[in-house]
N, C-alpha and C positions, 0 to 999 in steps of 0.2 A: 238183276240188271235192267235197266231203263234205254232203250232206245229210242233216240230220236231225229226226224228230218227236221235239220235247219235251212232255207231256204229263203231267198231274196231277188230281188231286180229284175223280175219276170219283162218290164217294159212293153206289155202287150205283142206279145206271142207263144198263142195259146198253143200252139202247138207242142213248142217243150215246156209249159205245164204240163200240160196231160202225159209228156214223158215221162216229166219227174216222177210225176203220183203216178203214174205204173208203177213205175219202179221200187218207190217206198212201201207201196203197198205190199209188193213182195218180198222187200226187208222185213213185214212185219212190224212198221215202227207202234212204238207206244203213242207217238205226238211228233206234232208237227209245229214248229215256232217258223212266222214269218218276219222279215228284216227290212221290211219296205221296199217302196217304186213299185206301183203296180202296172200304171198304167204309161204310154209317150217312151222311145219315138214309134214302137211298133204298131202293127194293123187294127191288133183285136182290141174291143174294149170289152163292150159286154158279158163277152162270151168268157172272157178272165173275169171277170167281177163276178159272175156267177160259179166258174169251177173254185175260187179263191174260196167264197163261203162254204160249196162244198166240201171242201178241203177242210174247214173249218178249224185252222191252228188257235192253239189255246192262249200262244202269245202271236201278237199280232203289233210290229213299230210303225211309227209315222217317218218312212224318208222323205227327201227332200221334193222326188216328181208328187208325191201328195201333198204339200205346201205349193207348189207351181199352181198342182189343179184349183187347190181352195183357193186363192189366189183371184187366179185368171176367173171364176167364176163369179166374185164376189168384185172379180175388179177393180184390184186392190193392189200394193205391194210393186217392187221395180220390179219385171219380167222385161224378159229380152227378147225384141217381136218374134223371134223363131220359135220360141218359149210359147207364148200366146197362139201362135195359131196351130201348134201341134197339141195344145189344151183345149183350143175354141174343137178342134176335130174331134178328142175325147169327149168333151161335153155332148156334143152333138149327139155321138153314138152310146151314149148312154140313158137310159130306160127314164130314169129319177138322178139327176145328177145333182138336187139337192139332198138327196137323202144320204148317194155313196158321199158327197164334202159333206155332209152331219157326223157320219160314221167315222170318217176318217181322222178328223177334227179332232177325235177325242183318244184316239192310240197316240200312247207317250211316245217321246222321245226314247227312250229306255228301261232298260225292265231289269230286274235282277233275280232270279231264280236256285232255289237253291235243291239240287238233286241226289239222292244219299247222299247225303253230306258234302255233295260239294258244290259252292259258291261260286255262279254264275251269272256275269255280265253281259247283257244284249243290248247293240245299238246300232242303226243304221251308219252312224260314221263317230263323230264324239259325242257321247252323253245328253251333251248340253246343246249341238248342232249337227244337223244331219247334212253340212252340204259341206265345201273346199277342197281340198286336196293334203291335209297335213296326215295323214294316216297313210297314204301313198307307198308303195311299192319302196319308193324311195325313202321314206321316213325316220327318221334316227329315235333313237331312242326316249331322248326327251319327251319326243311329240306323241311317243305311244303311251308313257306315264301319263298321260290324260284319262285313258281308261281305266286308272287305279287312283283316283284322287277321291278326296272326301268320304264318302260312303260309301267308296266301292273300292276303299283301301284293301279289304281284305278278303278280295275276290281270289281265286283262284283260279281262275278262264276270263277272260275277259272274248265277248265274237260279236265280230262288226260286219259289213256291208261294204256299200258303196263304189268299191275302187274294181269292183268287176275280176278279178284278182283269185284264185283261193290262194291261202298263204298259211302256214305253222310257223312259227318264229316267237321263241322266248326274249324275255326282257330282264334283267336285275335290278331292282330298283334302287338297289344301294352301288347300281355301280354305271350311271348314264351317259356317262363320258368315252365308254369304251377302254378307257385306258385301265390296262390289270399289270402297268407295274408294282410290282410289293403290293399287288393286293392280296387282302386275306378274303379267302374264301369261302372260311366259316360263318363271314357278315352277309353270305349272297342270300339276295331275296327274290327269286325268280319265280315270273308269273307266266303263265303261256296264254296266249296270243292265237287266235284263228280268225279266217275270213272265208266265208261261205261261197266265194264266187259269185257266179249272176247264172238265171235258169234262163233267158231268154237275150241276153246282148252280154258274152264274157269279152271280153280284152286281154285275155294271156294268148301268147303266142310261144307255147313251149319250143319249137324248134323254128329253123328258119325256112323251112317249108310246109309251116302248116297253122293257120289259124283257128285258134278253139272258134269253136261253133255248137258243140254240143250242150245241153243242160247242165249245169252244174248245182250241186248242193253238197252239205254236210251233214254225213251218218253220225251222228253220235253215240255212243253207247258207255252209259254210267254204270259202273259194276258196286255191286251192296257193300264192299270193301274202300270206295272213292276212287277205283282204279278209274281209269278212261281207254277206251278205245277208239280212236278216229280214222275215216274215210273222206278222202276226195273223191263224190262221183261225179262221173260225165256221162250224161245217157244220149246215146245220139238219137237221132230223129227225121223224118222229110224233111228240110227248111224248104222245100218249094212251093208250099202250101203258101207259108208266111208269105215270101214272093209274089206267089197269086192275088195274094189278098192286096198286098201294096197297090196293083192296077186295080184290080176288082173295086175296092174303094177310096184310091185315086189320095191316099197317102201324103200328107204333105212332106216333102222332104224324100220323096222315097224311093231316088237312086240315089242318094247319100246316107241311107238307110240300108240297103242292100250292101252296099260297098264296107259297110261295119262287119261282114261276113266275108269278105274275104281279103288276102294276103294285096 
């Protein structure tokens, strides 16, 4: 069996980092794959840039707040001034900020893995684009067959990012319309579907009194038969830290930053 933490959208708060990697550590994972956004809207930079290498995941994607950075540093591309000066802050707080936009520059969009024998898909949002909204919570069918197109027709997992979300939900590819009148069953081609959540800014709101706020990741565990075993964790943590730091280093944006945490 192969265990592994999957793990994405830290947005600079290093605090549930270092959660999560407690945490995994005492899963015992085999590896750690990260799913992009490392850094904006949150306080930390550095100090995530450096536990991130620590951490040192074997896959490592380019999202979308890493295209913002290289971006906004190079001075380049349409950013949307809120965009730029929550990048101009990262830049700031970081050590070499040409070296981390060198690094980053060069993690794909996508990666595909393949673990006893089973074929696996990784991408911060579609394959081909790490940014929009078409993978959404809301998303039908159609728009998730994107993550089974072309070369990655004959994945078996398909596990994205971005929508801050954890989600399990299968798809049939021979059947995207939803409609199963007189269908046959024997043509179904279902593929599953996960999303890792976010470790440091989730947006699920399981109930109507309670806002997630804890780390989120995905335990994975490949068994030497192609079995699978899956885990949604939420590790909780101080957020008052993060809070501190938002005044401490004067945050741009950051009581609408704050206000992401609660109800």
């Amino acid at each position: 069996m192969t265990k592994i933490a999957i793990f994405s959208d830290i947005h600079g708060n290093l605090s549930a980092l270092n959660a999560f990697y407690e945490d995994a550590k005492k899963e015992n994972v085999d590896d750690y794959w990260f799913l992009g956004d490392i850094f904006g809207p949150g306080p930390d930079v550095q100090e995530v840039w450096d536990k991130l290498l620590r951490i040192n995941p074997s896959v490592r994607i380019r999202g979308n707040w890493e295209d913002f950075l290289i971006n906004a540093f190079l001075k380049k591309g349409d950013l949307s001034d809120s965009i730029k000066t929550i990048e101009n802050y990262v830049i700031e707080r970081l050590d070499n900020p040409a070296d981390v936009c060198k690094v980053v520059e060069e993690w794909p969009l996508h990666f595909e893995k393949e673990v006893n024998g089973v074929r696996i898909g990784l991408s911060h949002n579609l394959p081909d684009d790490n940014q929009g909204d078409s993978l959404s919570v809301r998303a039908e069918s159609i728009n998730l067959k994107k993550l089974f197109e072309e070369k990655r027709r004959n994945l078996d997992i398909a596990i994205f990012a971005h929508i801050h979300h954890p989600t399990m939900r299968y798809i049939d590819l021979n059947c995207l319309n939803n409609n199963t009148v007189n269908y046959d069953y024997n043509k179904a081609d279902e593929r599953l579907i996960l999303n890792v959540g976010s470790i440091g800014l989730p947006f699920d709101k399981p109930t109507h009194l309670y806002k997630e706020k804890r780390a989120e990741y995905l335990l994975l565990e490949v068994g030497n038969q192609g079995d699978v075993n899956l885990q949604f964790k939420r590790i909780a943590y101080d957020i008052s830290r993060e809070f501190e730091n938002v005044l401490k280093f004067k945050l741009p944006f950051g009581e609408q930053y704050i206000r992401l945490f609660k109800i």
